[in-house]
N, C-alpha and C positions, 0 to 999 in steps of 0.2 A: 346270123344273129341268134344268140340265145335267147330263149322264151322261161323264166325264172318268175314260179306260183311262188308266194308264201302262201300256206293255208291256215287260218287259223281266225277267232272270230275278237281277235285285237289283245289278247292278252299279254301279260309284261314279258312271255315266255317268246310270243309268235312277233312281238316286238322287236324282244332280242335276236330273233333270225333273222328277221328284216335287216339288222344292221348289218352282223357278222355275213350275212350273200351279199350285199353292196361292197363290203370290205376285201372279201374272197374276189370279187368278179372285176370290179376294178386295179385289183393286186395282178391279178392274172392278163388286163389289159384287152379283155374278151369284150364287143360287144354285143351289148345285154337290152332287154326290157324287161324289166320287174313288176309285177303285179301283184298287188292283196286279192286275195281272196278271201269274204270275210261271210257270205252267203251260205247258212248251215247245208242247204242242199246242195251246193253247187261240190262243197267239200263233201258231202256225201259218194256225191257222182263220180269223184275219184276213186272212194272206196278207202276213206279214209276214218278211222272212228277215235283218234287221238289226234290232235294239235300241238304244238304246231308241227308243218309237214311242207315239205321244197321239195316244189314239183319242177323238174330240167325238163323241157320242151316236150308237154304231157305225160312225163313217165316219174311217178310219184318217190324220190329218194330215201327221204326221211320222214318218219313217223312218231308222233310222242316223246321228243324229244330237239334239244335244241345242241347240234354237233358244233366242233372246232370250225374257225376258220381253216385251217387246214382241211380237216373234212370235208367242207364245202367245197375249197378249192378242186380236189378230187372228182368229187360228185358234178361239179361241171364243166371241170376242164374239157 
């Protein structure tokens, strides 16, 4: 099972990745548990300093930006 962070402190950007990795990860048939992370420090701890950022099973993919569903699908397949 894949382990899939969003990080991000709820903004309409960290929003819109919340959707497009549900849409990626159920396209792809993989499963998944999804979690917000919304705790300034915790996204700190990743070593992340832009949001929103998808983290695939602790290793942080995306940063400051919100990728294609495609992208996505890549980044966890």
């Amino acid at each position: 099972m894949k382990k899939l962070q969003i990080l991000g402190t709820g903004c309409p950007k960290c929003k819109k990745l919340t959707e497009l990795t549900e849409e990626a990860a159920k396209s792809l048939g993989i499963e998944y548990q999804l979690e917000k992370v919304e705790d300034i420090k915790q996204i700190i701890s990743f070593g992340v300093m832009m949001t929103p950022a998808l983290v695939v099973d602790g290793e942080v993919k995306v940063s400051g930006r919100v990728p294609s569903v495609d992208e996505i699908k890549k980044l966890i397949a």
